[in-house]
N, CA, C and O of each residue as an XYZ file, in Angstrom:
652
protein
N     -10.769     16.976    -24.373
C     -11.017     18.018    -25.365
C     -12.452     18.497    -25.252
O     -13.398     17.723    -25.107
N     -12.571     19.925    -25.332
C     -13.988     20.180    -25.018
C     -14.448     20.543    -26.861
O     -13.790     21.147    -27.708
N     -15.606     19.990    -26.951
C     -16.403     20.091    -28.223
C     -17.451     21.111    -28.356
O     -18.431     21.081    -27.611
N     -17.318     21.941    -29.186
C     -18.946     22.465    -29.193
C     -19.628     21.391    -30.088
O     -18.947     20.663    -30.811
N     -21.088     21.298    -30.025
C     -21.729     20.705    -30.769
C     -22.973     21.314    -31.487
O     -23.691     22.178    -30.984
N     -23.110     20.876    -32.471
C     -24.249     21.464    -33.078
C     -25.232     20.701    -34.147
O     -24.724     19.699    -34.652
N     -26.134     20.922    -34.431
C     -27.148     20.073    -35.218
C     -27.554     20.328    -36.567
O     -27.903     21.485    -36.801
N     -27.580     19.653    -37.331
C     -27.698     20.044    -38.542
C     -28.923     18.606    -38.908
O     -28.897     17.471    -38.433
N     -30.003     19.261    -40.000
C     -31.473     18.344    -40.049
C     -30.741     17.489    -41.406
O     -29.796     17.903    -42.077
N     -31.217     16.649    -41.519
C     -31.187     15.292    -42.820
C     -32.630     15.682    -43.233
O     -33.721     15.489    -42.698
N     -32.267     16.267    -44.313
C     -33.778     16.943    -45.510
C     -34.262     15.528    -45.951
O     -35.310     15.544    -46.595
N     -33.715     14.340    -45.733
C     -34.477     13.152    -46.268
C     -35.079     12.674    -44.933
O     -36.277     12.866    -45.142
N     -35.014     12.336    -44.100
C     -35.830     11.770    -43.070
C     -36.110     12.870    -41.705
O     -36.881     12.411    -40.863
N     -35.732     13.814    -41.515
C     -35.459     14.919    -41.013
C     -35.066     14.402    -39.444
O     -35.625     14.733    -38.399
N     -33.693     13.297    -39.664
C     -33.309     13.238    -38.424
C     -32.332     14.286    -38.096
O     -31.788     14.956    -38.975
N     -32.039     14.475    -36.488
C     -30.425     15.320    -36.794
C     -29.512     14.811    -36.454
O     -29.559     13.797    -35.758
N     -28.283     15.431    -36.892
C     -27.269     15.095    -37.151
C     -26.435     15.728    -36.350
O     -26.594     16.945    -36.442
N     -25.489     15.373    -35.490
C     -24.572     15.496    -34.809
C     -23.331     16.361    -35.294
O     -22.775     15.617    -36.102
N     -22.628     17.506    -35.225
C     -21.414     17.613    -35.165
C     -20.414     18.238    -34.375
O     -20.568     19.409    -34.027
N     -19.429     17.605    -34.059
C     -18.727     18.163    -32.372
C     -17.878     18.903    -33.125
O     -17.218     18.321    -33.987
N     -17.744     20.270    -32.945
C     -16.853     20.574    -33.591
C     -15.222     21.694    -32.456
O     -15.181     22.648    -31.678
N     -14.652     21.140    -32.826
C     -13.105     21.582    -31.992
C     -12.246     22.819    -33.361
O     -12.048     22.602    -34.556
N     -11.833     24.397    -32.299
C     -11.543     25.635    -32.558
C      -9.892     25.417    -32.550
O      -9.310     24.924    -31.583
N      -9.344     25.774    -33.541
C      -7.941     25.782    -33.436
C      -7.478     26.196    -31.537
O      -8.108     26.994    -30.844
N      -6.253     25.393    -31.082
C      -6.064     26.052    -29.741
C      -5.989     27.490    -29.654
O      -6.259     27.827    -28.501
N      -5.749     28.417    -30.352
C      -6.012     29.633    -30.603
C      -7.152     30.539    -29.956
O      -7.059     31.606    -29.348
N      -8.248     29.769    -30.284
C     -10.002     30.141    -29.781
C     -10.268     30.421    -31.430
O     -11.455     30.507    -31.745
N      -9.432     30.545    -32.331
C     -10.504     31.447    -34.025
C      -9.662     30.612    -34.720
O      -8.501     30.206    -34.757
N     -10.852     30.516    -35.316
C     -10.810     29.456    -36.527
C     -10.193     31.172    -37.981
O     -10.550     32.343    -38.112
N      -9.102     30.185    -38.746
C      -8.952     30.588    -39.678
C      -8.934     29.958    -41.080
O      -8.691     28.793    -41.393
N      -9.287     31.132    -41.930
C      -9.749     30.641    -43.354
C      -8.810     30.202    -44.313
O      -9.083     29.529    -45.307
N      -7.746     30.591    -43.995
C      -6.275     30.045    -44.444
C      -5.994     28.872    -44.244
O      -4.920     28.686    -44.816
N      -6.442     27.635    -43.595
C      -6.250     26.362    -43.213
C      -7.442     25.574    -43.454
O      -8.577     25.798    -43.033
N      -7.004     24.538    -44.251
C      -8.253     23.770    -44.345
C      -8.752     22.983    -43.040
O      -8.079     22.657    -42.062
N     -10.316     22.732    -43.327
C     -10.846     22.411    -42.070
C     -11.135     20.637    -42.180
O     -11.513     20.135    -43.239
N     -10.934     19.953    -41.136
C     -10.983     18.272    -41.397
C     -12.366     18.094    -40.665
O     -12.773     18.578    -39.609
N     -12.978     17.209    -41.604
C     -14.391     17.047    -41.581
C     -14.254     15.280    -41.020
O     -14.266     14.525    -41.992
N     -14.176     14.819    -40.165
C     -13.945     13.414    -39.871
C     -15.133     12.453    -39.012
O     -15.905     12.509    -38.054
N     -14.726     11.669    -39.961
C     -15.817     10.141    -39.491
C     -15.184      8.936    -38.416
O     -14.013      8.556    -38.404
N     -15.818      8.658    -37.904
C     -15.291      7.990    -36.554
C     -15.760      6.444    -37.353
O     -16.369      6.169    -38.387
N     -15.041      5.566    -36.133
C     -15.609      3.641    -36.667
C     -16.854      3.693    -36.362
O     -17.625      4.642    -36.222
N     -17.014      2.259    -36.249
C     -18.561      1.806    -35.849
C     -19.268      2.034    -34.385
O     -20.477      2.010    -34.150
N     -18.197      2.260    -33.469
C     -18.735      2.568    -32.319
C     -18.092      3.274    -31.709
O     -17.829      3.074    -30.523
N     -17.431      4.900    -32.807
C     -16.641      5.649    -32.295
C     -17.991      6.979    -32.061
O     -19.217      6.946    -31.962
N     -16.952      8.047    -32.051
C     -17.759      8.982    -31.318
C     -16.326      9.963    -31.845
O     -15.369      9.679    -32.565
N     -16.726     11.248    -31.089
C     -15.475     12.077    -31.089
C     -14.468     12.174    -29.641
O     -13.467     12.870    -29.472
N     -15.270     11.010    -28.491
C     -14.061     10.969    -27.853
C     -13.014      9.999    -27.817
O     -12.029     10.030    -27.078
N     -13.335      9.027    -28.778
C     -12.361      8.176    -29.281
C     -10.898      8.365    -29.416
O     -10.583      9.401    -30.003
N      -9.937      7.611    -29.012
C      -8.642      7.886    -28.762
C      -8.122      8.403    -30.496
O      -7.441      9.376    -30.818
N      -8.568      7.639    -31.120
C      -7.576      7.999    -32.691
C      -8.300      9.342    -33.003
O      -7.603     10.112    -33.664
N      -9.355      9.729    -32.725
C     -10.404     10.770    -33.286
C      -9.674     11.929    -32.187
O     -10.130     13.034    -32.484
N      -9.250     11.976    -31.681
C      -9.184     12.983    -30.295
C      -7.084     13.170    -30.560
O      -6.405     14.153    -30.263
N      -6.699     12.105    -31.065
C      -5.148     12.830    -31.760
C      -5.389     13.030    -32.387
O      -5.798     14.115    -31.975
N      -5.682     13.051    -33.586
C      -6.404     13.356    -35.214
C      -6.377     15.032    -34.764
O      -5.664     15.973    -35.112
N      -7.379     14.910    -33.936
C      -8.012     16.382    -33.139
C      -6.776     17.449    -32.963
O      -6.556     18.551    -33.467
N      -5.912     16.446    -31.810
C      -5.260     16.868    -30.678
C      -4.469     17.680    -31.801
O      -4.635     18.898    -31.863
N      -3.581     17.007    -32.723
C      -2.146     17.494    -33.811
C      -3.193     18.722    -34.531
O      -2.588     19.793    -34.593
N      -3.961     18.765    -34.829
C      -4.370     19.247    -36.282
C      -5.244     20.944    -35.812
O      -5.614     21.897    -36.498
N      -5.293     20.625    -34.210
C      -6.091     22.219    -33.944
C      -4.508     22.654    -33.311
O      -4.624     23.878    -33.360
N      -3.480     22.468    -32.898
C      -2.247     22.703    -32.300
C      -1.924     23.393    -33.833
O      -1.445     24.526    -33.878
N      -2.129     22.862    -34.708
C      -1.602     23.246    -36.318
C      -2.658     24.731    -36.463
O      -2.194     25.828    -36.773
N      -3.799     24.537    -36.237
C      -4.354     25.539    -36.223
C      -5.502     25.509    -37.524
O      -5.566     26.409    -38.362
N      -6.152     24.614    -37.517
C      -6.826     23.711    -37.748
C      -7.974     23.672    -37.586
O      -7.956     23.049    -36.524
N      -9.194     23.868    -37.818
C     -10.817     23.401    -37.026
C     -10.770     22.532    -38.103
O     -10.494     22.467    -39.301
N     -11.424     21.462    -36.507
C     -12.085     20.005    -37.015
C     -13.331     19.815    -36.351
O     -13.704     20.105    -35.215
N     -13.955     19.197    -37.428
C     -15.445     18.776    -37.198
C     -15.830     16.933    -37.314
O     -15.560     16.115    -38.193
N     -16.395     16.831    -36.298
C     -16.382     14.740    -35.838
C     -18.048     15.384    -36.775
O     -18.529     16.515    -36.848
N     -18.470     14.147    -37.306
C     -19.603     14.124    -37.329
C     -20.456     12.586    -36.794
O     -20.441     11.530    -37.427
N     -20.822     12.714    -36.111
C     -21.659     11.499    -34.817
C     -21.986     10.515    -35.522
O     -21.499     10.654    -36.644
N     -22.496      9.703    -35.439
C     -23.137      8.734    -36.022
C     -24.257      8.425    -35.437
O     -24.256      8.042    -34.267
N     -25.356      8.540    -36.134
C     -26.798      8.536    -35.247
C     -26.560      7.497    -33.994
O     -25.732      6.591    -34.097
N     -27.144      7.641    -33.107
C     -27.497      6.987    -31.684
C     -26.109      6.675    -30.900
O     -25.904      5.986    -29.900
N     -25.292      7.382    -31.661
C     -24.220      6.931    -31.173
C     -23.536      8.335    -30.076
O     -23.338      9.331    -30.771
N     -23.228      8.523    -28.818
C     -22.716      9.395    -27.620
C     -23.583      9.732    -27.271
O     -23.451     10.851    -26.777
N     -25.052      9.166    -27.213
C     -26.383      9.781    -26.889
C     -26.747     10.676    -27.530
O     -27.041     11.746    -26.996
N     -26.816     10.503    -28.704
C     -27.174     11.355    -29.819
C     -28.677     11.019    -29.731
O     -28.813      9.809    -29.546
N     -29.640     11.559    -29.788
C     -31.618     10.745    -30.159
C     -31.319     10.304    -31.432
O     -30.532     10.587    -32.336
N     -32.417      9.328    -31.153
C     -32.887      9.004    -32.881
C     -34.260      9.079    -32.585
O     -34.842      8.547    -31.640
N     -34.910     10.067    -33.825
C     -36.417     10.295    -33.220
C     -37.456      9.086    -33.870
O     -38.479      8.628    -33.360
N     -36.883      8.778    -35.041
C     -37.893      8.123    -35.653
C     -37.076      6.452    -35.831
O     -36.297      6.067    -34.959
N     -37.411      5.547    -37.133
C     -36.673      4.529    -36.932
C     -35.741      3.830    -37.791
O     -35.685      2.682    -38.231
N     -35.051      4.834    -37.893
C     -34.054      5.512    -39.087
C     -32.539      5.389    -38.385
O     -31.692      6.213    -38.728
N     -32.085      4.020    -37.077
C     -31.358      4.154    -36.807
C     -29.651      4.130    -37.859
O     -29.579      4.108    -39.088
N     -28.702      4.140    -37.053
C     -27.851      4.130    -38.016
C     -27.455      3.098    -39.386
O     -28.110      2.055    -39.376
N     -26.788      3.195    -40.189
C     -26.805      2.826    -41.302
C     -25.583      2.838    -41.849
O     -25.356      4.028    -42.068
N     -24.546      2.117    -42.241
C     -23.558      2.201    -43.036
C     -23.587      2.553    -44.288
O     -22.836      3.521    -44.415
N     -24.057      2.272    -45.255
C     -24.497      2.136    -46.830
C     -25.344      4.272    -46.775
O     -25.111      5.256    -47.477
N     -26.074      4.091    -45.844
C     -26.417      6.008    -45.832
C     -25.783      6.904    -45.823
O     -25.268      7.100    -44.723
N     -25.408      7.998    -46.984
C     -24.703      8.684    -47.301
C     -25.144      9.924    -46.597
O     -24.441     10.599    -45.844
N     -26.408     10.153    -46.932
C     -27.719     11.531    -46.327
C     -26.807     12.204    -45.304
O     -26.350     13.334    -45.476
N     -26.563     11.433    -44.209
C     -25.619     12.103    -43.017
C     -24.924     12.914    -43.123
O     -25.041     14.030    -42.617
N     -23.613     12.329    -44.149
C     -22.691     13.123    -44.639
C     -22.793     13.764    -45.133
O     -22.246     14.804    -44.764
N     -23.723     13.795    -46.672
C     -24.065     15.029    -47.357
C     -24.681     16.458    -46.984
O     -24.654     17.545    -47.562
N     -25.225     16.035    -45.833
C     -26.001     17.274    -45.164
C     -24.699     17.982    -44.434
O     -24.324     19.154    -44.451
N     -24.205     16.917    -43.847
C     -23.296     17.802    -42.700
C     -22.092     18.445    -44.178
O     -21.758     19.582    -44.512
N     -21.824     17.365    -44.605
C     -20.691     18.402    -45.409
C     -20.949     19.258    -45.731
O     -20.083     20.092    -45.468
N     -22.135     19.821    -46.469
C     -22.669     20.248    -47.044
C     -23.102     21.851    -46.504
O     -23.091     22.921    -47.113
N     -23.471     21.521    -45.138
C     -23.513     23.079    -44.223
C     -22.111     23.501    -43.776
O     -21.826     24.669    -43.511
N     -21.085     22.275    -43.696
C     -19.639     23.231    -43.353
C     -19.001     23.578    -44.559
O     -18.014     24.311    -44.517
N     -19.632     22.951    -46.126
C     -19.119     23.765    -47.307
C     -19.443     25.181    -47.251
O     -18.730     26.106    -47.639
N     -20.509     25.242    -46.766
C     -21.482     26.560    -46.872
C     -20.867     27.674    -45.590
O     -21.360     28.801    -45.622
N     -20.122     27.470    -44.804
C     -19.774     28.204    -43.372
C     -18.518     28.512    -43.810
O     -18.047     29.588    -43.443
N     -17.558     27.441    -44.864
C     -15.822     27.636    -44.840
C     -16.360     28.961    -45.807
O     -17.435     29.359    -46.256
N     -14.282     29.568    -45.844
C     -14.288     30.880    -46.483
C     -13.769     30.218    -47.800
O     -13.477     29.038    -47.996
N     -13.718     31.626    -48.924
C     -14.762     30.741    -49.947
C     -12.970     30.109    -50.946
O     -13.116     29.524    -52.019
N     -11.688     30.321    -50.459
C     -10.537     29.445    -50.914
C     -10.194     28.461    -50.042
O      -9.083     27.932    -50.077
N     -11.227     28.099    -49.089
C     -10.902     27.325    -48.018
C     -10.990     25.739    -48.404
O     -11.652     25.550    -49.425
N     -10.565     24.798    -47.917
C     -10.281     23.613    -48.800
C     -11.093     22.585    -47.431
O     -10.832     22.969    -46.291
N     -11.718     21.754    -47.522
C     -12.771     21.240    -46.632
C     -12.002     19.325    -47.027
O     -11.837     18.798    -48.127
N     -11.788     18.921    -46.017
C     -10.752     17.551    -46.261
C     -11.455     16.425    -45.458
O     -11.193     16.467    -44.255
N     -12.009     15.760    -45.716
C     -12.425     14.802    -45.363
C     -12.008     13.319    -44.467
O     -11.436     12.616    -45.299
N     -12.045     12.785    -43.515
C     -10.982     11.581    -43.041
C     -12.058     11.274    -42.123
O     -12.778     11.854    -41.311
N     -11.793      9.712    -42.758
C     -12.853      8.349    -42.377
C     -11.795      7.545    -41.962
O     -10.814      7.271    -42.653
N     -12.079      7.037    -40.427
C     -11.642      5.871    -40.003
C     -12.753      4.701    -39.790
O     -13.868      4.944    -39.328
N     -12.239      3.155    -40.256
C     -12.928      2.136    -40.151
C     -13.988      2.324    -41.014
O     -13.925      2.953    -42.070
N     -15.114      1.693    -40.492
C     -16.579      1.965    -40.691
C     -16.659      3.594    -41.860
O     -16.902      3.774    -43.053
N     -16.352      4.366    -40.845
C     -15.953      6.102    -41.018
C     -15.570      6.372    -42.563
O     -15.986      7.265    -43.302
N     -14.351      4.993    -42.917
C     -13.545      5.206    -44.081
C     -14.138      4.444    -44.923
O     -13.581      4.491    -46.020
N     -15.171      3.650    -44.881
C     -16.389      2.953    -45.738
C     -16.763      3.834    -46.529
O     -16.611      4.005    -47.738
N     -17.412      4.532    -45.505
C     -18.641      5.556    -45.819
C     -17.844      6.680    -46.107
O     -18.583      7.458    -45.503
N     -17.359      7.075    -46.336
C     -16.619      8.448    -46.442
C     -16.030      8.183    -48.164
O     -15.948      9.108    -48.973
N     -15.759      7.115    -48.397
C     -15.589      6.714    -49.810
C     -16.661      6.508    -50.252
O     -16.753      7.133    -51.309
N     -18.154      5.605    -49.892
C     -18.534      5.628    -50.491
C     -19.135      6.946    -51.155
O     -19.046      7.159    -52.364
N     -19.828      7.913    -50.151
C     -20.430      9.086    -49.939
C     -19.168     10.204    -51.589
O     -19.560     10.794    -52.596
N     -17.964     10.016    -51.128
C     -17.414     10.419    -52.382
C     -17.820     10.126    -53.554
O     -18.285     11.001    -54.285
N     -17.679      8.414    -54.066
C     -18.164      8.135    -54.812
C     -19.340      8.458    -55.602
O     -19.355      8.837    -56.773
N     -20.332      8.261    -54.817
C     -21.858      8.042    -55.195
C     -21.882      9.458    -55.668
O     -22.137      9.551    -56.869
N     -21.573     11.210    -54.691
C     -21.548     12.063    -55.172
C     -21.331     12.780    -56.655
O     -22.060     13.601    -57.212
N     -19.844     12.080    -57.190
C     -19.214     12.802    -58.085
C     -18.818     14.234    -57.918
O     -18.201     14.677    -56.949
N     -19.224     14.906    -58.936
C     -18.361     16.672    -59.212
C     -19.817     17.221    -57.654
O     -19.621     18.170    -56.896
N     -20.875     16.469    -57.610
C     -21.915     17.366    -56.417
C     -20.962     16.883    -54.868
O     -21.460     17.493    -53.922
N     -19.905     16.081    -54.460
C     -18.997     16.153    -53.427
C     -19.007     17.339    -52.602
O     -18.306     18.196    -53.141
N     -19.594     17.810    -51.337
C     -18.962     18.805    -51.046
C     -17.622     18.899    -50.240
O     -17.312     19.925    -49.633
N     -16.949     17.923    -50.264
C     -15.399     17.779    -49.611
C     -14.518     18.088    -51.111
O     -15.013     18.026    -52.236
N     -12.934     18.470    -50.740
C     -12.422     19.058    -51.852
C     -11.134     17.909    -51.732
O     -10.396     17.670    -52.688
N     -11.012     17.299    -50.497
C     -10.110     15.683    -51.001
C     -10.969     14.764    -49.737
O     -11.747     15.388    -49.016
N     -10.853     13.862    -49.612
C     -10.712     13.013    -48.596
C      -9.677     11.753    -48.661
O      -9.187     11.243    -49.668
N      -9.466     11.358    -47.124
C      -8.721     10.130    -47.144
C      -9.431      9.119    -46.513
O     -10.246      9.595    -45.723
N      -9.436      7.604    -46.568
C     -10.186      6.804    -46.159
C      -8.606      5.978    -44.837
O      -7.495      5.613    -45.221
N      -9.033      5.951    -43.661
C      -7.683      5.189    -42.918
C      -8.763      4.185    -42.178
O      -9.769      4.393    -41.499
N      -7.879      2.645    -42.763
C      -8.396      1.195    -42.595
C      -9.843      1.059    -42.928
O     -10.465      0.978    -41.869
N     -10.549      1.008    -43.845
C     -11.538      1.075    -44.055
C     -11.645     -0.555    -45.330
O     -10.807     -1.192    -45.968
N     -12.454     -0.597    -45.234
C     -12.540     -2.127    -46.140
C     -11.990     -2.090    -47.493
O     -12.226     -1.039    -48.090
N     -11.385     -2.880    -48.064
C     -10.773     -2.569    -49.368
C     -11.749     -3.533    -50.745
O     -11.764     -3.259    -51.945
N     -12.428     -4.602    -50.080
C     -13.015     -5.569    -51.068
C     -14.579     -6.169    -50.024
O     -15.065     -7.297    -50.111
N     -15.086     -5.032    -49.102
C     -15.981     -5.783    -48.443
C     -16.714     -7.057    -48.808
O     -17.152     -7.837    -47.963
N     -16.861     -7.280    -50.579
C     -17.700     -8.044    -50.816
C     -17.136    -10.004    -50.580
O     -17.663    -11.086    -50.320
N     -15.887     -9.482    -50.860
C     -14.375    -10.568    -50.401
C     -14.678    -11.011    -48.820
O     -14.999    -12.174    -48.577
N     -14.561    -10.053    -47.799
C     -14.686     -9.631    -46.601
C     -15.938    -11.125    -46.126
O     -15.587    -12.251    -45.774
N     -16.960    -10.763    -46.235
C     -18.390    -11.021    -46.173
C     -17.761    -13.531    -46.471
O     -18.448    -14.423    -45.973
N     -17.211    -13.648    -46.830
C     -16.490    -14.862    -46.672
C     -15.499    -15.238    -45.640
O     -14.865    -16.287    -45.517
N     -15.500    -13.989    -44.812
C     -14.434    -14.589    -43.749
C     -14.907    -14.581    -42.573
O     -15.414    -13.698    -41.882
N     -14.573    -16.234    -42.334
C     -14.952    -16.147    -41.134
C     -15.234    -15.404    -39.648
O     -16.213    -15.272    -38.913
N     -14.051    -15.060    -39.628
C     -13.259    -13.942    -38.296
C     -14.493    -12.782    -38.241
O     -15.191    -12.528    -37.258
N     -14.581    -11.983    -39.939
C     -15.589    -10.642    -39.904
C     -17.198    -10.771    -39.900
O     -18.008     -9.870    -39.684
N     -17.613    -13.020    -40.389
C     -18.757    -12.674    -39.642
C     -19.147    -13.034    -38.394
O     -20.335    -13.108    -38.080
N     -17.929    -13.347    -37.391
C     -18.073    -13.531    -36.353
C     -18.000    -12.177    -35.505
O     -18.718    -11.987    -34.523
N     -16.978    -11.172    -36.023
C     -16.273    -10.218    -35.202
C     -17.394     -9.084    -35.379
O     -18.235     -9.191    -34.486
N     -17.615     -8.202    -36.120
C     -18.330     -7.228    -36.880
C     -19.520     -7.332    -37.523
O     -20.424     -6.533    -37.279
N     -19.648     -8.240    -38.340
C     -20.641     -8.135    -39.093
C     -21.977     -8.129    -38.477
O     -23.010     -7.586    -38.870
N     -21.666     -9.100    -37.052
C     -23.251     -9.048    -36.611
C     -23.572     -7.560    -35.515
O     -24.534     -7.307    -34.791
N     -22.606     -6.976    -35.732
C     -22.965     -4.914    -35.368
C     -23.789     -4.766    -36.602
O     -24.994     -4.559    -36.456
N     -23.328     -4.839    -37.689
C     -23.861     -4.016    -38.785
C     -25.466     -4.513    -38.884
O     -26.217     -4.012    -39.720
């Protein structure tokens, strides 16, 4: 799948921010279809196999979707030392926040976090409230009781020592 990409600044640390974004197969994006704003795992990217069907079904539908990177992650820079962060919302809010500002204005902006992706994509809902600029999101496999989690063996052997 070919991506355009583009950059958008984090007004809190003024890193940038990554987003690959894929054109309905069509070539034009339309305002009649909501656009999926999606978060990849911990060491996804947008060429990730689940991120790239996600992709594949949803621009065939006619569809624009937007991956948003995860700092340092597909050779993204990190300029300063502000690498990535789970618990940091900033990312998301910026990026959502400029494709709230680009959709047409009954256009419905949908959110979908996998893993890691679906952490943060809830939390980032959360913490927001009614200032959200997504109009639903879904979270797929994302932690349900991390604090539960953090006692098992398996996740601080498997994961935890990424984070």
């Amino acid at each position: 799948q070919i991506y355009h990409r583009v950059w958008v600044q984090n007004k809190v640390d003024h890193e940038a921010v990554a987003l690959d974004i894929k054109f309905p197969s069509s070539g034009v994006h339309s305002t009649n279809k909501p656009i999926f704003f999606i978060l990849h795992g911990l060491n996804g990217g947008s060429h990730e196999e689940y991120v790239r069907e996600f992709v594949g079904r949803r621009t065939v539908e006619g569809h624009t979707c937007i991956v948003m990177v995860a700092r340092g992650l597909m050779d993204t820079p990190v300029v300063g030392w502000n690498v990535f962060h789970g618990a940091r919302i900033t990312d998301v809010e910026v990026s959502a926040e400029a494709v709230s500002k680009a959709k047409g204005p009954n256009q419905l902006l949908a959110g979908v976090g996998y893993s890691m992706g679906a952490i943060i994509i809830s939390n980032y809902v959360a913490r927001s409230g009614s200032g959200c600029h997504l109009d639903a999101a879904m979270a797929v496999s994302g932690g349900l009781d991390l604090r539960e989690m953090l006692k098992s063996t398996r996740s601080a052997r498997l994961w935890q020592p990424m984070l």
